[in-house]
C-alpha positions as CSV (number, residue, x, y, z in Angstrom):
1,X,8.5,-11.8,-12.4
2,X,5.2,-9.7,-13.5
3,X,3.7,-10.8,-10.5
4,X,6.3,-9.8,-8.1
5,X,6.7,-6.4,-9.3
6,X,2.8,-6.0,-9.4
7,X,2.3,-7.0,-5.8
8,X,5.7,-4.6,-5.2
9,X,4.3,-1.7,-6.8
10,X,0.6,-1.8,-5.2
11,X,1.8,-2.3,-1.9
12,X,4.2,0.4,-2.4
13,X,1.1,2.6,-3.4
14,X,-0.5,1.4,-0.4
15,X,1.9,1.6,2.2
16,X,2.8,5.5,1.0
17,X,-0.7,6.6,1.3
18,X,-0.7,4.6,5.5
19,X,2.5,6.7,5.9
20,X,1.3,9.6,4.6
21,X,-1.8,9.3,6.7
22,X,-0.2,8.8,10.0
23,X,2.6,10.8,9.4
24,X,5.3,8.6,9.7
25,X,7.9,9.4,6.9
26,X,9.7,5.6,7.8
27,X,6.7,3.2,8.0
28,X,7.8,1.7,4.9
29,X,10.8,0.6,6.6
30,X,8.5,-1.9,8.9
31,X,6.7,-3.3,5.9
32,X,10.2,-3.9,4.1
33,X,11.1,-6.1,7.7
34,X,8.0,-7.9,7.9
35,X,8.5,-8.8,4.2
36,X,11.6,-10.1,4.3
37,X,11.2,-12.0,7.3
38,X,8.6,-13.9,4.7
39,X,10.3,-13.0,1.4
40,X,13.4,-11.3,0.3
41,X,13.0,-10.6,-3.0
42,X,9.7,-9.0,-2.5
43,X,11.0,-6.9,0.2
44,X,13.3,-5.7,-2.5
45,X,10.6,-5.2,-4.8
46,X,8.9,-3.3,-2.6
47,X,11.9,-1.1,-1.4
48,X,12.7,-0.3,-5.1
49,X,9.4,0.7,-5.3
50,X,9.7,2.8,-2.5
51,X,12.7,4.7,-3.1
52,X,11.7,5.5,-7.2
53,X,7.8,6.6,-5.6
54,X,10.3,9.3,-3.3
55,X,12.5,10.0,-5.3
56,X,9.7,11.4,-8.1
57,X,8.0,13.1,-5.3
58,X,11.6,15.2,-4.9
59,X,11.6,15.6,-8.1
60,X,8.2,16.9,-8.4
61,X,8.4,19.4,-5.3
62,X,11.9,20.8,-6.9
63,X,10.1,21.1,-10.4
64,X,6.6,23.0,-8.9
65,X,9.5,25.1,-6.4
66,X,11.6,26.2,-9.4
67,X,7.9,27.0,-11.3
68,X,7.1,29.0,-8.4
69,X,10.1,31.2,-8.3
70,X,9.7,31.5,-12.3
71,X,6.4,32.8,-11.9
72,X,7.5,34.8,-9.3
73,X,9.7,36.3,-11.1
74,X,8.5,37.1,-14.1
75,X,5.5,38.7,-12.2
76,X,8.2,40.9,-10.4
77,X,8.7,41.9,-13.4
78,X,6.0,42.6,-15.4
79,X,5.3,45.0,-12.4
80,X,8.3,46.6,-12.4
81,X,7.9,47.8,-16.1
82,X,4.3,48.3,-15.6
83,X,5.3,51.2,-12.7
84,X,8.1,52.5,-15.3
85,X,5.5,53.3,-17.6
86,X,4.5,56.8,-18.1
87,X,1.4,57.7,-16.5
């Protein structure tokens, strides 16, 4: 089963950095159809792959926006006392 999820993972890798390339957000769905046309359980390897490698990249985008508007904020902030102080 090592195998299987090795050649899953790495051609998830692979196929995520294609797509990301060319720009199109549902190539992976074409790799998953020429897979299973040859094998089914890699193809679903591959698409559980897939789906945790976009689902961490949400996840990562939320975390860095919420960061962001922390930093923001707490910049907003420190200016505003800064500009209360006496002067």
């Amino acid at each position: 089963m090592a195998t299987l999820d090795e050649l899953a993972a790495q051609l998830a890798e692979d196929t995520l950095k294609v797509q990301d390339a060319l720009g199109e957000d549902r190539m992976f769905m074409e790799v998953a159809q020429v897979l299973g046309a040859a094998s089914q359980s890699l193809e679903e390897a591959f698409l559980t792959e897939i789906r945790v490698r976009l689902a961490e990249r949400k996840a990562r985008a939320f975390l860095n926006t919420r960061l962001e508007a922390a930093k923001a904020a707490l910049e907003a902030e420190a200016h505003s006392k800064q500009a209360k102080l006496p002067k």
